[in-house]
C-alpha positions in Angstrom: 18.8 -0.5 -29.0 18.8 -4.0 -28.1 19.6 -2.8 -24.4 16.9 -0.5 -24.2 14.0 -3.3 -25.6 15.6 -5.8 -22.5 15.1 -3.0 -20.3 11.2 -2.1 -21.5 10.5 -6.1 -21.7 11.6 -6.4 -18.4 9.8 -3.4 -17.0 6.5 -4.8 -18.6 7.2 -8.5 -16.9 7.9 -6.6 -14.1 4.7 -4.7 -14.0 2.7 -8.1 -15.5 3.7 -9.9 -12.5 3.5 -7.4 -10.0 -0.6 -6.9 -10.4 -1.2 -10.6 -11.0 0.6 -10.6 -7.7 -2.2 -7.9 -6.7 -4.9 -9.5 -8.0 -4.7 -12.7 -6.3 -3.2 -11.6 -3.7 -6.5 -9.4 -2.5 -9.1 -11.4 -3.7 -7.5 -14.0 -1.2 -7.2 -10.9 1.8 -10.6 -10.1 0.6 -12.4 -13.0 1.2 -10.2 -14.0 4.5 -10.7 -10.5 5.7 -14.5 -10.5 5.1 -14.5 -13.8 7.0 -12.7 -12.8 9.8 -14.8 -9.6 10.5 -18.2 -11.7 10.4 -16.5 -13.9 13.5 -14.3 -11.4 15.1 -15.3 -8.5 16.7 -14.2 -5.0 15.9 -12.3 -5.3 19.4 -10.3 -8.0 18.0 -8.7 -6.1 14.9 -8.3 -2.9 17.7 -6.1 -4.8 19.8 -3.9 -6.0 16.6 -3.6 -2.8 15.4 -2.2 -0.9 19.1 0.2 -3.3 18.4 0.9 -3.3 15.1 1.2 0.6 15.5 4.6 0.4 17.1 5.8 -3.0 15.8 5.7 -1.7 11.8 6.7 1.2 12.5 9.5 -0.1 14.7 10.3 -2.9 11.1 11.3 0.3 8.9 14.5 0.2 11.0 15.4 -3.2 10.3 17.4 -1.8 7.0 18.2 1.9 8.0 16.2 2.3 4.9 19.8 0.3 3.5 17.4 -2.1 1.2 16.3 1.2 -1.0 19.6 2.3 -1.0 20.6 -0.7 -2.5 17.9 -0.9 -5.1 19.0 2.8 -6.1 22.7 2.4 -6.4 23.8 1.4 -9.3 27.2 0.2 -8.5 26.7 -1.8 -5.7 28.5 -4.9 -5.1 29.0 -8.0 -3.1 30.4 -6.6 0.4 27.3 -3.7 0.5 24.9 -6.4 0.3 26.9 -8.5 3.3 27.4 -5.9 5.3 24.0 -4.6 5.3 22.6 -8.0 6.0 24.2 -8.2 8.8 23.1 -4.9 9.8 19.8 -6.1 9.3 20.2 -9.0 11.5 21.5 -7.2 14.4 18.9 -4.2 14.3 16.4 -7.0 14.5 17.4 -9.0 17.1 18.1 -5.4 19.2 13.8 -4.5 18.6 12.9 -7.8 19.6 14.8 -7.4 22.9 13.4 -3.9 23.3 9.9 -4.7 22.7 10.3 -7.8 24.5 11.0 -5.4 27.5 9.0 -2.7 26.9 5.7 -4.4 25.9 4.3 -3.7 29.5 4.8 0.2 29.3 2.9 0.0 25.9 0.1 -2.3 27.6 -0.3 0.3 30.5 0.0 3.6 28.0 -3.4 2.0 26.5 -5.0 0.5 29.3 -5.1 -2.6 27.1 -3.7 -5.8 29.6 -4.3 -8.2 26.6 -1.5 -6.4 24.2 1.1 -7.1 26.6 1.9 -10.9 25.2 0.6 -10.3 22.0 3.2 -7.8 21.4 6.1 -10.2 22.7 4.8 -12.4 20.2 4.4 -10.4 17.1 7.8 -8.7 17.9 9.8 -12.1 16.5 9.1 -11.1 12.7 11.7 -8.6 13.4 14.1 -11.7 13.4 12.1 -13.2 10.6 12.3 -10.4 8.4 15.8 -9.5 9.0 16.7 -12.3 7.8 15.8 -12.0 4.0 15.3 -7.9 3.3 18.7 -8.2 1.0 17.4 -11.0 -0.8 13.8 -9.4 -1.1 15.7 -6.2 -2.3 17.9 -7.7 -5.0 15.0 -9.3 -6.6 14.1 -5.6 -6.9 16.5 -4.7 -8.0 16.8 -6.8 -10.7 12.9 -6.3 -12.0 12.9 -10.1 -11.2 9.2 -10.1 -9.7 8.2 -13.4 -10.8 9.7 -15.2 -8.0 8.5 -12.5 -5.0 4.6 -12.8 -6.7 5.0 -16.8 -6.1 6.6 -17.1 -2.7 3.7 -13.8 -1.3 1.4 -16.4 -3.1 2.1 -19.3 -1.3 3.1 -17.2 2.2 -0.8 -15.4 2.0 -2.5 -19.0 1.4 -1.0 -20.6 4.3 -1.3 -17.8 6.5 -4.9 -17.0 6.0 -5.9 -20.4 6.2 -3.9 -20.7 9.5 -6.2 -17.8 10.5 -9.5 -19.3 8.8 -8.7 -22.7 11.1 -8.1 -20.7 14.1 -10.7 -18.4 13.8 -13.5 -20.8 13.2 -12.3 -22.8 16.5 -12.7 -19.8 18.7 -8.8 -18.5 19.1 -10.2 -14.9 18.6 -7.4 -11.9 18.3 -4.7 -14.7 17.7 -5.9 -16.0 14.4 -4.5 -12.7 13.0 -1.2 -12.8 15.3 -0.7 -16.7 13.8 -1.6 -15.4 10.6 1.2 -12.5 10.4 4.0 -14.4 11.9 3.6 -17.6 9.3 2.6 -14.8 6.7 6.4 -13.7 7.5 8.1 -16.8 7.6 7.1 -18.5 5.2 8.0 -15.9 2.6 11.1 -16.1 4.6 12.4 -19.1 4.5 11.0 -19.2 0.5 13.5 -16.4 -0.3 16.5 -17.8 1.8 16.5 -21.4 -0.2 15.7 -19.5 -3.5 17.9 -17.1 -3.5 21.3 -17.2 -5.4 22.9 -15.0 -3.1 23.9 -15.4 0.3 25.5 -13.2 2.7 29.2 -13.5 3.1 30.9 -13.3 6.4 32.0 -9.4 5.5 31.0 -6.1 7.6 32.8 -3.2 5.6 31.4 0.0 7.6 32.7 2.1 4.8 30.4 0.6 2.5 27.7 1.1 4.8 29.0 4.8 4.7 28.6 4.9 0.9 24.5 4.2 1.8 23.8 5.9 4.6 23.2 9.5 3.1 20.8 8.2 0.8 19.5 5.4 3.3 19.1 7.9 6.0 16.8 10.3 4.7 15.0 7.4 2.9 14.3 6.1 6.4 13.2 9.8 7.4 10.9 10.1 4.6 9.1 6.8 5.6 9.4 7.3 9.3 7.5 10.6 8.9 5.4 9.0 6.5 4.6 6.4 8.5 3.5 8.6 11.4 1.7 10.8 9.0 -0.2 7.6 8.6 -0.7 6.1 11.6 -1.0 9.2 14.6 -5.1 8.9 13.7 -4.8 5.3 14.6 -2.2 6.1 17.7 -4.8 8.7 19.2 -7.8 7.0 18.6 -6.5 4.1 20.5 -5.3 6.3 23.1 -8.3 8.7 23.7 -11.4 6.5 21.9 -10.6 2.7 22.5 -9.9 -0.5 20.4 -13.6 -0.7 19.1 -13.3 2.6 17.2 -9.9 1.6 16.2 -11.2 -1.2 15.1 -14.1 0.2 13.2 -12.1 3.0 11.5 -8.7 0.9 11.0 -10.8 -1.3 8.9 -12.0 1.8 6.5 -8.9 2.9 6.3 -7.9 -0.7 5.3 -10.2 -0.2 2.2 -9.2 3.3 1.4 -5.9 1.9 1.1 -6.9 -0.7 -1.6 -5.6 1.6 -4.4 -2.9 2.4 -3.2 -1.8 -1.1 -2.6 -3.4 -2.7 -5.9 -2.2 0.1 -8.2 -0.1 3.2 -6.8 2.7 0.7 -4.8 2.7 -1.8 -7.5 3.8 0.6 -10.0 6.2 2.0 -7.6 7.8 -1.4 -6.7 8.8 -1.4 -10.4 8.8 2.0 -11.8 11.4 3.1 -8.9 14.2 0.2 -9.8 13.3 1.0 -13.5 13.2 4.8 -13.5 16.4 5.0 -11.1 18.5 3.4 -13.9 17.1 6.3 -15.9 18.1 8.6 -13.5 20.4 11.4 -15.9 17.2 11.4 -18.4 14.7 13.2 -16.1 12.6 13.7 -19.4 11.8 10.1 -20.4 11.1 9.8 -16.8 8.6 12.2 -16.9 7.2 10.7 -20.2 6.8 7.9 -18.5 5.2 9.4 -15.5 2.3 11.6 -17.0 1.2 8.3 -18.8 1.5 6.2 -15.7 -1.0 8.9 -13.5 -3.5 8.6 -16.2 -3.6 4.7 -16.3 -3.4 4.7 -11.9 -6.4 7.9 -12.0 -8.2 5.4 -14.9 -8.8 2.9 -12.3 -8.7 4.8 -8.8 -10.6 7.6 -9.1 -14.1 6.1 -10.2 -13.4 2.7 -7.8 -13.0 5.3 -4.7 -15.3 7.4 -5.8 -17.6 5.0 -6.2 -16.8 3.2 -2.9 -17.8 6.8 -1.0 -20.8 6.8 -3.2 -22.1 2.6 -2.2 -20.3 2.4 1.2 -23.2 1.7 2.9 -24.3 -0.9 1.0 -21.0 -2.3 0.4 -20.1 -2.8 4.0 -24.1 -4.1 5.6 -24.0 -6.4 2.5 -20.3 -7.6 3.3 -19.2 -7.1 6.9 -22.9 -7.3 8.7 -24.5 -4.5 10.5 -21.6 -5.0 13.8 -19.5 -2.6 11.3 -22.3 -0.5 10.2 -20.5 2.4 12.6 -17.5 2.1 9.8 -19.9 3.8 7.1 -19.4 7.4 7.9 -15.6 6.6 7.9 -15.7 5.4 4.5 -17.4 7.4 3.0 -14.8 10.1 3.6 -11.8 7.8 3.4 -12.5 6.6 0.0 -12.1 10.3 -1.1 -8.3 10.6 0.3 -8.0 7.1 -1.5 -8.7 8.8 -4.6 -6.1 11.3 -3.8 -3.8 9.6 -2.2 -3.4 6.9 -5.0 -1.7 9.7 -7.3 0.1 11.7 -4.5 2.1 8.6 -3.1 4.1 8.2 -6.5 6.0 11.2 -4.9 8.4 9.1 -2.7 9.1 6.9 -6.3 10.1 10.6 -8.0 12.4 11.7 -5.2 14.0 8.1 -4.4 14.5 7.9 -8.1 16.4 11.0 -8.8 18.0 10.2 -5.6 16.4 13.2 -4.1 15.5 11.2 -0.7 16.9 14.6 1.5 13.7 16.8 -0.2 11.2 13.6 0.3 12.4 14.4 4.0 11.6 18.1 4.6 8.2 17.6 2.6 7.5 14.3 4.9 8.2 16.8 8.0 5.4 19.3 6.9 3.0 17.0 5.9 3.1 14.9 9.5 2.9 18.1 11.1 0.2 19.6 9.1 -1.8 15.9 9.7 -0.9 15.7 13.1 -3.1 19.2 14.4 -5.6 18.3 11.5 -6.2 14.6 14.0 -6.0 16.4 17.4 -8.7 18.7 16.5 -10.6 15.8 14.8 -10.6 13.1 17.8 -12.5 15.6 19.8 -15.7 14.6 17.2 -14.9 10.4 17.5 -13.9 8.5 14.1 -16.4 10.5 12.0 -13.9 13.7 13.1 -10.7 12.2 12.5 -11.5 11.1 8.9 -13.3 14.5 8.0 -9.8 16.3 9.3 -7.9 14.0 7.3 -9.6 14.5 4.2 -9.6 18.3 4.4 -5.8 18.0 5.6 -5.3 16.1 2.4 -7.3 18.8 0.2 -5.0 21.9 1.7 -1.8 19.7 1.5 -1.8 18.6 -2.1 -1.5 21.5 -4.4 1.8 22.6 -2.6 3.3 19.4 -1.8 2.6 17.7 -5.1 4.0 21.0 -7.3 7.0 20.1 -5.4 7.2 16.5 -6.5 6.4 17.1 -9.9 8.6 20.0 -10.0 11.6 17.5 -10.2 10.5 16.4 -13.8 10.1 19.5 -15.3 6.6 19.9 -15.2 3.3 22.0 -13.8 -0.1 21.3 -12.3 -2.2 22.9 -15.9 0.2 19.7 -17.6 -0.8 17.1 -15.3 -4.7 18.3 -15.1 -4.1 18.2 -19.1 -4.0 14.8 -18.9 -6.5 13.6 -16.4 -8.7 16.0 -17.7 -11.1 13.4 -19.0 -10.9 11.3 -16.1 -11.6 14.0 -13.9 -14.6 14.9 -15.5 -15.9 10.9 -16.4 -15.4 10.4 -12.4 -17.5 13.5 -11.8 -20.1 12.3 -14.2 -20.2 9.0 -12.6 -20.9 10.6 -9.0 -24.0 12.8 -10.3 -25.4 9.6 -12.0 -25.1 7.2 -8.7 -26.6 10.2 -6.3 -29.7 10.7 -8.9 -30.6 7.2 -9.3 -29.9 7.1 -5.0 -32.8 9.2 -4.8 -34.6 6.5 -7.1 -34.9 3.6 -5.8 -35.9 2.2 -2.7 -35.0 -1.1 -2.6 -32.5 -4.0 -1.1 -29.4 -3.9 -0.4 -28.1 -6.1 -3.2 -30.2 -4.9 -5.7 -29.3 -0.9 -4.8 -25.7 -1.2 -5.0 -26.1 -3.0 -8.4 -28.2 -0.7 -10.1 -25.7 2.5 -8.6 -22.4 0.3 -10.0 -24.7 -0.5 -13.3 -25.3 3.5 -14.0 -22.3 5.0 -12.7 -20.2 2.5 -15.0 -21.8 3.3 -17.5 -21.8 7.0 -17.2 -18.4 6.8 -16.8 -17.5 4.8 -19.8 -19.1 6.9 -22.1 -17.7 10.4 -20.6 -14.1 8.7 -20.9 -14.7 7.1 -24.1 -15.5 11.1 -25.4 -12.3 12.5 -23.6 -10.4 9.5 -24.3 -11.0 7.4 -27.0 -7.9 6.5 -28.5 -6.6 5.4 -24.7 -9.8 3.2 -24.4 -9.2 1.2 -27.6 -5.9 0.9 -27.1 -6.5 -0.5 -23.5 -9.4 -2.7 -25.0 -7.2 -4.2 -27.6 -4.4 -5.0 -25.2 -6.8 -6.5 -23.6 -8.4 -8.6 -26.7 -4.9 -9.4 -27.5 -3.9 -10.8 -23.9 -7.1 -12.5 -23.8 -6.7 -14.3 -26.9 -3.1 -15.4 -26.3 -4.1 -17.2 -22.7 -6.9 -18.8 -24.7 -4.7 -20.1 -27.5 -2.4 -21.0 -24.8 -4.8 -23.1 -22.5 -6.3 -24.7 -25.5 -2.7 -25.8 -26.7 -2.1 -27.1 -22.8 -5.2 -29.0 -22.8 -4.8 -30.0 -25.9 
């Protein structure tokens, strides 16, 4: 018994530090972004993201997809940590050799001179990452988020203020290159002096052995993924240029907030947490029907509401050299919505150590998204995100059952319980298109009144399908309030 409460306290700090982490974290790339789009042009974030393109996806090979591995095994000692650091460090220098080489094919491919140095340059946080991945993982492992949250802290603040400097004093495109690299190592060399483990001078292939069925198809999955992801950005770069990359990487920035804020923070610490759960598939899925109902709490009315004010929200914060991002999303902000209970199915499969059925799925889905965006980038941005929403639409039912299958359960259980979100988010979106029709009026003041009404629409249709959820969220929320103040008053005291 006394087990099982470390394991739920530790699961809680783990979550508690994970969205401070989030929290602070993206008011900070929030306010830097916003920033940096008012001086840069939409050119500017075009060229970093051709680059970017190939260079992350190039990073999920760093590890093999090892790192998870190690997170999921349960017995894993001393020489599988060595061994796959040193992995890690040769797979990294190897990609910054190759891209060093190759970054004038890539240039060429895009017609884009300019990416040619900036890719030589980015390419070094290959080395920099490679460096600390194990270190990063064990923390992970562990649930010990405390220390990761503080060193991304302190990483974030002195990159973006590298790229506020730069920016301001006209470097253009390389205040974001600056701001990745010292993004990278400063978390870097946080995590090498802080860590209490360091790698050993062992390289035991048969422990590598041990992870590489799992690892593999763990690097599948997210290579797919990753494609599934990114072949919108790769063809519009290739067919429509880096101003409409620009414009519609940006959106898909924002439709990405939930997932980033919510879905992957609860995946950072559900999958270390629910792997050690593993041979109990039921508290697992317990655990999971209540965590979709807290993420959908938050997502759905925030993207739903984002499609709903985009234009507003992006005149009022980026200025009218984005207003072309509108369109975009609009329609984004509904995959968001989607998206931000769909990607807990990489946590179920990784969990359950399932990674070879996360790979087949991954394989559909890429090639399902890939037609929907050749079709689309016939019609410019506005076509790509419409064939990505309706790729998302057809794709869910199927591929979600199959997720969700693993924990025993059915679509009628899951809609069960997000029944009354479901229906509070609806709500919500008839109330801000009425009063749309309304009011005629700035831009300030019309996004205000449409948060105002659709808030509260939405708080009284989930406070009728879910009351007892609502206080109980209200008085955790009393109760945490009350403790900081108690606290700070003892402090200042």
């Amino acid at each position: 018994m006394k087990i099982e409460m470390t394991f739920k306290n530790k699961v809680k700090n783990g979550l508690k530090w994970a969205f401070m982490d989030q929290i602070l974290s993206q008011v900070l790339l929030l306010f830097f972004g916003v920033f940096l789009a008012r001086i840069l042009p939409p050119s500017a974030f075009g060229l970093v993201a051709m680059v970017t393109m190939f260079t992350n996806f190039a990073a999920l090979f760093i590890d093999l997809g090892f790192g998870v591995a190690l997170v999921q095994k349960i017995d894993a000692d001393e020489e599988h940590f060595s061994s796959v650091f040193w992995l890690n460090l040769i797979i990294g220098l190897f990609l910054y050799v190759f891209f060093f080489f190759t970054a004038p094919f890539i240039s060429y491919f895009f017609n884009q001179p300019d990416i040619n140095i900036l890719i030589r340059v980015i390419s070094l946080s290959f080395i920099i990452s490679s460096l600390t991945s194990v270190q990063s993982n064990l923390l992970i492992r562990e649930l010990k988020f405390k220390q990761k949250v503080i060193f991304n802290w302190i990483a974030i603040i002195l990159g973006y203020t590298l790229a506020f400097y730069l920016a301001y004093n006209g470097f253009g495109v390389w205040s974001i290159v600056w701001m990745t690299l010292v993004t990278s190592a400063t978390n870097s060399i946080l995590y090498w002096f802080a860590s209490n483990w360091h790698p050993s001078f062992v390289f035991n292939k048969v422990k590598i052995k041990e992870l590489s069925s799992f690892g593999l198809n763990v690097l599948g999955d997210t290579s797919v993924n990753y494609w599934s992801r990114n072949f919108d950005n790769f063809i519009i770069a290739r067919l429509l240029g880096s101003t409409e990359l620009g414009l519609y990487s940006r959106a898909y920035s924002l439709m990405l907030l939930p997932l980033r804020n919510i879905s992957s923070v609860i995946t950072k610490v559900m999958f270390p947490a629910f792997s050690k759960k593993q041979n109990d598939v039921a508290t697992i899925k317990r655990y999971y029907l209540r965590i979709i109902k807290y993420i959908a709490l938050l997502t759905f009315p925030a993207m739903i509401g984002l499609s709903l004010v985009s234009k507003e929200f992006i005149l009022l914060l980026f200025g009218t050299n984005w207003a072309g991002m509108i369109p975009v999303l609009t329609l984004l902000s509904l995959v968001g919505a989607v998206q931000s209970i769909f990607s807990l199915n990489g946590m179920i499969y990784n969990s359950l150590g399932k990674a070879n059925i996360a790979f087949k799925v991954s394989l559909l889905v890429n090639f399902v998204l890939i037609i929907a965006f050749s079709i689309g980038v016939n019609y410019g941005i506005l076509g790509i995100a419409w064939s990505y929403l309706i790729a998302s639409m057809l794709l869910f039912f199927p591929i979600y059952n199959t997720a969700i299958k693993q924990l025993n359960t059915k679509l009628s259980e899951v809609f069960y319980t997000l029944k009354g979100v479901l229906f509070a988010s609806l709500g919500m979106a008839l109330a801000i298109v009425l009063v749309s029709y309304s009011i005629d009026t700035t831009l300030l003041v019309a996004i205000s009144i449409k948060i105002v009404f659709g808030g509260l629409f939405y708080t009284i249709i989930i406070y009728y399908f879910e009351k007892e959820l609502v206080i109980t969220i209200k008085n955790k929320f009393m109760g945490f309030t009350k403790r900081n103040t108690i606290l700070l008053s003892t402090n200042v005291l």
